[in-house]
C-alpha positions, -999 to +999 in steps of 0.1 A: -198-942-661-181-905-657-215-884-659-234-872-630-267-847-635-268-824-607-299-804-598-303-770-585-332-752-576-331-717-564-351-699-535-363-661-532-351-651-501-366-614-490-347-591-472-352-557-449-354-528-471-341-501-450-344-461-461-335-430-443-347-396-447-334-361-430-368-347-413-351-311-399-322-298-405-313-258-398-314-242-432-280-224-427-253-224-400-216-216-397-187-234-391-184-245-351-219-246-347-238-272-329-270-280-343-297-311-345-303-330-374-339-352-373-339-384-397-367-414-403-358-446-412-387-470-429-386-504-435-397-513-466-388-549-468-391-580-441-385-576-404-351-562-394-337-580-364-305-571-345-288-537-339-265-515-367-259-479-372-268-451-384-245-423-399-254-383-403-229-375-430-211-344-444-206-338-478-192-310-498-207-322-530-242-338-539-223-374-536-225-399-507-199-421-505-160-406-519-134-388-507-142-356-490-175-370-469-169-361-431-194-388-404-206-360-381-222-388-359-231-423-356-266-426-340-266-465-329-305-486-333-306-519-309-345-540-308-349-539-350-374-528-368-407-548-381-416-549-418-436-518-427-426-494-392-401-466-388-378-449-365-373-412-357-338-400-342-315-373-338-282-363-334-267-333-326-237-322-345-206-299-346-199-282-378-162-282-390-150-250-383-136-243-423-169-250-438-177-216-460-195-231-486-227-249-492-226-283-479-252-314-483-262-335-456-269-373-458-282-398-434-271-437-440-288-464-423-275-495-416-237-482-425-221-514-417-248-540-439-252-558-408-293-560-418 
């Protein structure tokens, strides 16, 4: 007999839901500058265990993620983060001194997927 019935059954496995938010930002500054940027991150999902990063970003467009985004600073999180709780942090940051445009700023969480 060549036939063989195999069975599979699949299980929903929940994950963290991690989201990050800028809280304060200066509403203008100049190339050089030094300034604070504030950012939340809630946990909308499961318990988060373990340590990853977090990444205030620069971006001369309104999109995260291609080529002319600048990491201004990586703000490392260690202990996790329970379902349902947040985090506030800061980082301060020096502007690139040939900014004369508007810029956006964006704040990743968990930049390297380790949650």
């Amino acid at each position: 007999n060549n036939s063989a019935v195999v069975t599979f059954g699949a299980i929903e496995r929940e994950y963290p839901n991690l989201t990050a938010a800028i809280t304060s930002a200066p509403a203008s500054a100049r190339g050089g500058d030094t300034v604070s940027i504030g950012f939340r991150v809630t946990n909308n999902g499961v318990d988060a265990t373990g340590a990853w990063n977090d990444v205030v970003v620069l971006s001369l467009d309104a999109v995260y993620g291609n080529s002319d985004d600048l990491v201004l600073a990586t703000v490392a999180r260690t202990g996790g983060l329970g379902a349902g709780l947040s985090y506030d942090a800061s980082a301060s940051v020096l502007l690139p001194q040939q900014i004369d445009q508007s810029v956006r700023l964006f704040v990743r969480t968990d930049v390297g997927n380790v949650v």
